[in-house]
Biopython code that builds the backbone (N, CA, C, O; Angstrom):
import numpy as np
from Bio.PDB.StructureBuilder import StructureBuilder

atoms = [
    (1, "UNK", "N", (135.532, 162.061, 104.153)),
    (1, "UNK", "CA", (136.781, 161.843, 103.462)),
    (1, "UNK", "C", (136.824, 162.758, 102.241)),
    (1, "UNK", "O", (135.727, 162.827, 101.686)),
    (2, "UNK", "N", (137.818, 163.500, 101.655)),
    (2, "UNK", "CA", (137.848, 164.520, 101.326)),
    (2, "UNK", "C", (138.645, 163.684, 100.012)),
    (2, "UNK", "O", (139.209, 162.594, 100.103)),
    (3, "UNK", "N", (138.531, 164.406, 98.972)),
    (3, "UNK", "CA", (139.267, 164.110, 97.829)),
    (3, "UNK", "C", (140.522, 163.329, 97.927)),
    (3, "UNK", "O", (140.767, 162.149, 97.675)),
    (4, "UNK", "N", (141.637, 164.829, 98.594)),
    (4, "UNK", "CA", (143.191, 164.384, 98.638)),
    (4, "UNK", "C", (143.087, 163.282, 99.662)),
    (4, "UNK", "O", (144.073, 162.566, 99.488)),
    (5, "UNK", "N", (142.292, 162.777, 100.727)),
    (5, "UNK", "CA", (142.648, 161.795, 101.255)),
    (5, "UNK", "C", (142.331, 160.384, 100.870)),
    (5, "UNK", "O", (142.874, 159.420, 101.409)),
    (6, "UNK", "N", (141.109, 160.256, 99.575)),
    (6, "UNK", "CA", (140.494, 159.437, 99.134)),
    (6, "UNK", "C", (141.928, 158.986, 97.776)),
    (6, "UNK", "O", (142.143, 157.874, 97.292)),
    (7, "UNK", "N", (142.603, 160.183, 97.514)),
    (7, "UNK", "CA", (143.771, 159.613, 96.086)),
    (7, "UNK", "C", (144.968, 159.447, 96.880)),
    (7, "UNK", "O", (146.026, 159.159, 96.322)),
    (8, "UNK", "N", (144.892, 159.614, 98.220)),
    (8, "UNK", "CA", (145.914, 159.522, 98.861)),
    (8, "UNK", "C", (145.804, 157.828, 99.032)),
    (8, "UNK", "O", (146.608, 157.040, 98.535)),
    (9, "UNK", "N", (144.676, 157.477, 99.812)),
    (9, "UNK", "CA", (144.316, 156.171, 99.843)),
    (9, "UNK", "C", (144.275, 155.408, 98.739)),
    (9, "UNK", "O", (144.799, 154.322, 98.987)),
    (10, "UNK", "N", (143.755, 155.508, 97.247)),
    (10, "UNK", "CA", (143.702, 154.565, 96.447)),
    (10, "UNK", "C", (145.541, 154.398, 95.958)),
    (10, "UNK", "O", (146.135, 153.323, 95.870)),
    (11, "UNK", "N", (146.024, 155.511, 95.751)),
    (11, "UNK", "CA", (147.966, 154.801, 95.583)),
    (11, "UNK", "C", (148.235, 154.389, 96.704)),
    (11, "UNK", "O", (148.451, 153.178, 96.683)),
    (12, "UNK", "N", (148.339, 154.919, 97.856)),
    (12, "UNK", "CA", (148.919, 154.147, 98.871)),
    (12, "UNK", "C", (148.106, 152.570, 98.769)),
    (12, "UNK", "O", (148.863, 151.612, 98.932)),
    (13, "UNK", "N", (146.801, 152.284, 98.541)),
    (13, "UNK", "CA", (146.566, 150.876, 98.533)),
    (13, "UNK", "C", (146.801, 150.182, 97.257)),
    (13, "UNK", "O", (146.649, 148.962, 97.199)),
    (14, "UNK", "N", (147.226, 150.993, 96.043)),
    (14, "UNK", "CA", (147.763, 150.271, 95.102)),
    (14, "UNK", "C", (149.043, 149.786, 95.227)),
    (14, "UNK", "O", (149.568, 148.871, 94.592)),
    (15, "UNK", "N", (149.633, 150.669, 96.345)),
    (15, "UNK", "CA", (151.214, 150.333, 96.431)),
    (15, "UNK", "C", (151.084, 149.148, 97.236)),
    (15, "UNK", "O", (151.737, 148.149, 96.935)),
    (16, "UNK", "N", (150.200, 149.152, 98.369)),
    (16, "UNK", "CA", (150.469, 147.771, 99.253)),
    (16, "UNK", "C", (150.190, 146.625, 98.609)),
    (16, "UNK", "O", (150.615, 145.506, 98.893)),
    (17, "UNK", "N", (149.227, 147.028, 97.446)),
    (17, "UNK", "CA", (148.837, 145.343, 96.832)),
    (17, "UNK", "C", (149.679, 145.127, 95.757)),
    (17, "UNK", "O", (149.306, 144.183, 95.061)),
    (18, "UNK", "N", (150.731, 145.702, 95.368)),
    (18, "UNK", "CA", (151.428, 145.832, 94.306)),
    (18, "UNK", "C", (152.923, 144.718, 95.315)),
    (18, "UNK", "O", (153.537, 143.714, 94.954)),
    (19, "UNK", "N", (152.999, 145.644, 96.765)),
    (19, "UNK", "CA", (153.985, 145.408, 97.023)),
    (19, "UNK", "C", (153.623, 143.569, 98.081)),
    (19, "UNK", "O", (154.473, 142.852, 98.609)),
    (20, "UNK", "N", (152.098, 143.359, 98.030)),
    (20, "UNK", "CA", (152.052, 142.225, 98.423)),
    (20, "UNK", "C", (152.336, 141.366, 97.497)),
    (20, "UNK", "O", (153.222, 140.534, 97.693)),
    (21, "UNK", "N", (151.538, 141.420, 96.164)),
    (21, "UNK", "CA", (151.611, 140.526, 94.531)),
    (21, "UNK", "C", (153.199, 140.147, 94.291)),
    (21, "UNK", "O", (153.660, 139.029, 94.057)),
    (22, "UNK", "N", (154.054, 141.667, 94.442)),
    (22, "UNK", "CA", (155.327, 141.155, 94.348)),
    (22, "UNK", "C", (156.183, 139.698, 95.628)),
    (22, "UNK", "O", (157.049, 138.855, 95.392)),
    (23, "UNK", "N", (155.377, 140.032, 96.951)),
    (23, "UNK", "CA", (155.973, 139.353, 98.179)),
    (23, "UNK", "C", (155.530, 138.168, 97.645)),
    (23, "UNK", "O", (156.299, 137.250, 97.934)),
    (24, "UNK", "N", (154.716, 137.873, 97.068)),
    (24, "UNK", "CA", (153.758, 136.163, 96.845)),
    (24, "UNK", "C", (154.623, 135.568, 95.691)),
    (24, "UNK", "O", (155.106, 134.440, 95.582)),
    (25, "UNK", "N", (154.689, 136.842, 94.712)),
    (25, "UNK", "CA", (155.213, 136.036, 93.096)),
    (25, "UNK", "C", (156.538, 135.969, 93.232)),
    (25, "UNK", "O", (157.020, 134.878, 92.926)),
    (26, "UNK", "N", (157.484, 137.028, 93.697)),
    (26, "UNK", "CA", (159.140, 136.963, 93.468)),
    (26, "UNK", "C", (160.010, 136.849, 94.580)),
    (26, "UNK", "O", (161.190, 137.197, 94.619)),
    (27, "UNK", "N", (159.191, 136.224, 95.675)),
    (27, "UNK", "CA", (160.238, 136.735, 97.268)),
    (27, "UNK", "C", (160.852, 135.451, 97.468)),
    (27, "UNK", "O", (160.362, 134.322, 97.500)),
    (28, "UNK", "N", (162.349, 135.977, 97.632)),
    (28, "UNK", "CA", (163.467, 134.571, 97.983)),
    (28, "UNK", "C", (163.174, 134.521, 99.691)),
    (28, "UNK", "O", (164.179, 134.232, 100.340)),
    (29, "UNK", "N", (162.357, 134.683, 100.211)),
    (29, "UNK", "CA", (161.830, 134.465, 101.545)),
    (29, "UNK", "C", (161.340, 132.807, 101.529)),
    (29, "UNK", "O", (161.059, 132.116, 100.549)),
    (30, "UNK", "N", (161.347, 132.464, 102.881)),
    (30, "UNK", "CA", (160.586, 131.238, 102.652)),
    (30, "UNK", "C", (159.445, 131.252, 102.345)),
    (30, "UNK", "O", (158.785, 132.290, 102.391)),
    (31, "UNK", "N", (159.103, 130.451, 102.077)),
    (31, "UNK", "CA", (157.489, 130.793, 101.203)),
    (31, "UNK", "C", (156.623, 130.633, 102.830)),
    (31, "UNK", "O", (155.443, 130.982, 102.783)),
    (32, "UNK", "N", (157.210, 130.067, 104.414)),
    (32, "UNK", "CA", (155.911, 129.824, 105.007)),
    (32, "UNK", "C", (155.794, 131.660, 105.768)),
    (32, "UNK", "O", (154.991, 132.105, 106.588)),
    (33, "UNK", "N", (156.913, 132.308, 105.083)),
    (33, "UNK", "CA", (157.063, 133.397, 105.624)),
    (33, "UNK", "C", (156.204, 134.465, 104.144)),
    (33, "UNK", "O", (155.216, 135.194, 104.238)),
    (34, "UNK", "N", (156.863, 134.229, 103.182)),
    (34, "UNK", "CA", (156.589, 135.614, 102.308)),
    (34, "UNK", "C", (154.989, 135.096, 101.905)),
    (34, "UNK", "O", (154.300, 136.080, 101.638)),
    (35, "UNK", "N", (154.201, 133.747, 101.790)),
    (35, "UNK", "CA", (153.125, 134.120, 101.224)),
    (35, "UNK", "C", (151.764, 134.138, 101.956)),
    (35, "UNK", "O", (150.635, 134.073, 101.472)),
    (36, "UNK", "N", (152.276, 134.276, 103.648)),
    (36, "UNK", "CA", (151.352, 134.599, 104.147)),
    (36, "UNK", "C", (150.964, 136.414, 104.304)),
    (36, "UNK", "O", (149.965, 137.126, 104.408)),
    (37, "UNK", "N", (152.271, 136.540, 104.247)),
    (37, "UNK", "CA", (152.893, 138.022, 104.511)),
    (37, "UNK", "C", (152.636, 139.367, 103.073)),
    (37, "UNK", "O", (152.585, 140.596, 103.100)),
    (38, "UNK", "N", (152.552, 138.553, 102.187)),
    (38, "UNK", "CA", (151.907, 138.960, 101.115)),
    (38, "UNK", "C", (150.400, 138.847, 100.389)),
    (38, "UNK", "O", (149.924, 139.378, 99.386)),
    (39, "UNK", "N", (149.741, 137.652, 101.638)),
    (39, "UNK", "CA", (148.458, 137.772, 100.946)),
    (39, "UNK", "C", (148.118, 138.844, 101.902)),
    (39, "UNK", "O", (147.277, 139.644, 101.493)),
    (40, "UNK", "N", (148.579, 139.028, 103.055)),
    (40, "UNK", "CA", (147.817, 139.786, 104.036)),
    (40, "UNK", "C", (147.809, 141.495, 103.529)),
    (40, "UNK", "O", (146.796, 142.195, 103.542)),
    (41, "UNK", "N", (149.225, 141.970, 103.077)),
    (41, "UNK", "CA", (149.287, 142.897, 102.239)),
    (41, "UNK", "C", (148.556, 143.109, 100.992)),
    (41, "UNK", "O", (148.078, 144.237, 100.868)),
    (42, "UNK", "N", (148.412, 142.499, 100.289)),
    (42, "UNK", "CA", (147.589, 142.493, 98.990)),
    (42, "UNK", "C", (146.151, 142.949, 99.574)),
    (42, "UNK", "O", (145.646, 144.023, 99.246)),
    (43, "UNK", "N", (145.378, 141.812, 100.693)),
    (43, "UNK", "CA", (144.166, 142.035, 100.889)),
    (43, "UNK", "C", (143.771, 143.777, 101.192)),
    (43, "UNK", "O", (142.837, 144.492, 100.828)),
    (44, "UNK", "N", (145.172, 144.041, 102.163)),
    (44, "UNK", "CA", (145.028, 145.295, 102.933)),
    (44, "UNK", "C", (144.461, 146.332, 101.981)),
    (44, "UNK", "O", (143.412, 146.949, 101.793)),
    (45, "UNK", "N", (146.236, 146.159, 101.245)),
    (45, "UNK", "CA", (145.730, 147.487, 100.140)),
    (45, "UNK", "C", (144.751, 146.776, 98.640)),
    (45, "UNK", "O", (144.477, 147.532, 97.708)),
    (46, "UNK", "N", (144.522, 145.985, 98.625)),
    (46, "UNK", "CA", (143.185, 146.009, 97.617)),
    (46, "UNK", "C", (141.658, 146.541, 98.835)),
    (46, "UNK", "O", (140.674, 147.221, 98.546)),
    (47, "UNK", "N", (141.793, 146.309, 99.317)),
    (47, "UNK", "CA", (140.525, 147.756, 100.247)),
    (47, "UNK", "C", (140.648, 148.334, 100.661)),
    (47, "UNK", "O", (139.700, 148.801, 101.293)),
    (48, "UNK", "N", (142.004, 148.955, 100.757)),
    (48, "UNK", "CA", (141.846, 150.513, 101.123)),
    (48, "UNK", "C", (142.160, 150.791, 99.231)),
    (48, "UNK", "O", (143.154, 151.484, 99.447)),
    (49, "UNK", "N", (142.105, 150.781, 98.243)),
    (49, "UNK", "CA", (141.825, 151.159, 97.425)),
    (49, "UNK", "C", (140.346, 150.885, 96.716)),
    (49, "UNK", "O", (139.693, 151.536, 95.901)),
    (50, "UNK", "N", (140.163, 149.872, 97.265)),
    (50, "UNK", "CA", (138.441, 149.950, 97.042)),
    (50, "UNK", "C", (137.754, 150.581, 98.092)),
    (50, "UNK", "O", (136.642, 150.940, 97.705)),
    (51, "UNK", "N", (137.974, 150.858, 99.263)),
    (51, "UNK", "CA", (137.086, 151.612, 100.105)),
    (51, "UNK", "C", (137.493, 153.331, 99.768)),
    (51, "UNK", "O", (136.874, 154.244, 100.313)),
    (52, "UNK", "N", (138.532, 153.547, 98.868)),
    (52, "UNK", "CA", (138.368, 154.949, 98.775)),
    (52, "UNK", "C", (137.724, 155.200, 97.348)),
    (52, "UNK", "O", (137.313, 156.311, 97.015)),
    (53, "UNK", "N", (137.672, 154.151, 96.580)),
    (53, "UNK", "CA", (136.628, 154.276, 95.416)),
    (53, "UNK", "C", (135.422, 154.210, 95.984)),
    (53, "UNK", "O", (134.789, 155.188, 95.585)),
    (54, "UNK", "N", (134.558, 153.345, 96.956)),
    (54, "UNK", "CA", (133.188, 153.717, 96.782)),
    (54, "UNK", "C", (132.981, 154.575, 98.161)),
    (54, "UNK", "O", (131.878, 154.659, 98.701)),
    (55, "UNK", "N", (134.161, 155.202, 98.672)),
    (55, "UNK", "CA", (134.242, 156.101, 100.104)),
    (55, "UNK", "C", (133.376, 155.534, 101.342)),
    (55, "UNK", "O", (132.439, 155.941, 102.029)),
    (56, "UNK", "N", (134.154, 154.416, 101.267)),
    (56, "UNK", "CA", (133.343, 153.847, 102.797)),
    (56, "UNK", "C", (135.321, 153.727, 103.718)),
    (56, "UNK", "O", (136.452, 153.885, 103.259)),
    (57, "UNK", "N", (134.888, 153.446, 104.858)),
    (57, "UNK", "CA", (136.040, 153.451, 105.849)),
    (57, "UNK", "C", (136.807, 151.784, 105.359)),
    (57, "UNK", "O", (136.288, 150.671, 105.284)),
    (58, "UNK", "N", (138.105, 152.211, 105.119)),
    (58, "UNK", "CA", (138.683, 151.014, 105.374)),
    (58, "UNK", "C", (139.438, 149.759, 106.569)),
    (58, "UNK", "O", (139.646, 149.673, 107.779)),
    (59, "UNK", "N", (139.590, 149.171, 105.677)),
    (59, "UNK", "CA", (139.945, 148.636, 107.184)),
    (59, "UNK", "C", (141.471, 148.763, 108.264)),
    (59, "UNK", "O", (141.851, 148.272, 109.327)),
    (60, "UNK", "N", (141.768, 149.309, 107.684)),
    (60, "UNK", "CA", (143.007, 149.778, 108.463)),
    (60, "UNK", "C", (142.588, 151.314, 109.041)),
    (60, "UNK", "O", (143.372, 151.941, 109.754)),
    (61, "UNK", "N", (141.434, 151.781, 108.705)),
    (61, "UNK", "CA", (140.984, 153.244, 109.590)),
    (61, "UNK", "C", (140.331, 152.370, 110.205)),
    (61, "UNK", "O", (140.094, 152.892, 111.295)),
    (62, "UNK", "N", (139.765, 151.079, 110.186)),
    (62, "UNK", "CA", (138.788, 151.090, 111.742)),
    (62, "UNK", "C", (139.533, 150.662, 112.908)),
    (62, "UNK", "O", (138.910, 150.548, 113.964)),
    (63, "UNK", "N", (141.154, 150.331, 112.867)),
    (63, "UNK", "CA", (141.605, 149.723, 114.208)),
    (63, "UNK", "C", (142.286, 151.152, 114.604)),
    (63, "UNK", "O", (143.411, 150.990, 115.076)),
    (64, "UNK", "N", (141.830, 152.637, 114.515)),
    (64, "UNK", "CA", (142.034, 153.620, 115.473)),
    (64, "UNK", "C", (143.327, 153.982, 114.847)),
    (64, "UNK", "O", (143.936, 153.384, 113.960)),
    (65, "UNK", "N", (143.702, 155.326, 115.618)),
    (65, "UNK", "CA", (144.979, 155.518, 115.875)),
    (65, "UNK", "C", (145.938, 155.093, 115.694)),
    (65, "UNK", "O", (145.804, 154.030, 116.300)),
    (66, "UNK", "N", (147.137, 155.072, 115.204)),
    (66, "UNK", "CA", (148.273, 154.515, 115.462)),
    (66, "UNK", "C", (149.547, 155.556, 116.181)),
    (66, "UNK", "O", (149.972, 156.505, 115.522)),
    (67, "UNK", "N", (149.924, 155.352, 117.162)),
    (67, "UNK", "CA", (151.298, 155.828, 117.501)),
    (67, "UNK", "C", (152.018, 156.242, 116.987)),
    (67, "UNK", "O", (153.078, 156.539, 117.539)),
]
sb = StructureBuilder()
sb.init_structure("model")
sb.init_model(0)
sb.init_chain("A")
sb.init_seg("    ")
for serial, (resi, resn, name, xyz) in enumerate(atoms, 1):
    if name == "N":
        sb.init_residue(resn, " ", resi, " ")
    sb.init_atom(name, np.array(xyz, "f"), 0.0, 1.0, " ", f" {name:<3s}", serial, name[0])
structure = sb.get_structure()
């Protein structure tokens, strides 16, 4: 993993846990909808921003490929 893909990864996973924190704290969703849907986001991108700080694979690179 190369630099630009390691700062590519820590904003993109700041954005998902930013944009989960927001789904949990402010979403006019039902809650049995937005705070499952937001912890799952939060978790995502809080490790792919910690797996590009200590450069190990995260977990959204280990389910392969995507389409």
């Amino acid at each position: 993993m190369n630099k630009i893909e390691r700062a590519f990864s820590a904003v993109f996973g700041i954005f998902l846990l930013g944009i989960g924190a927001y789904a949990v704290l402010f979403s006019e969703a039902p809650l049995h909808w937005a705070v499952p849907a937001g912890i799952v986001m939060a978790l995502l991108g809080g490790n792919l921003a910690y797996s590009s700080y200590s450069c190990k694979p995260s977990w959204l690179s280990r389910i392969g490929p995507l389409p």
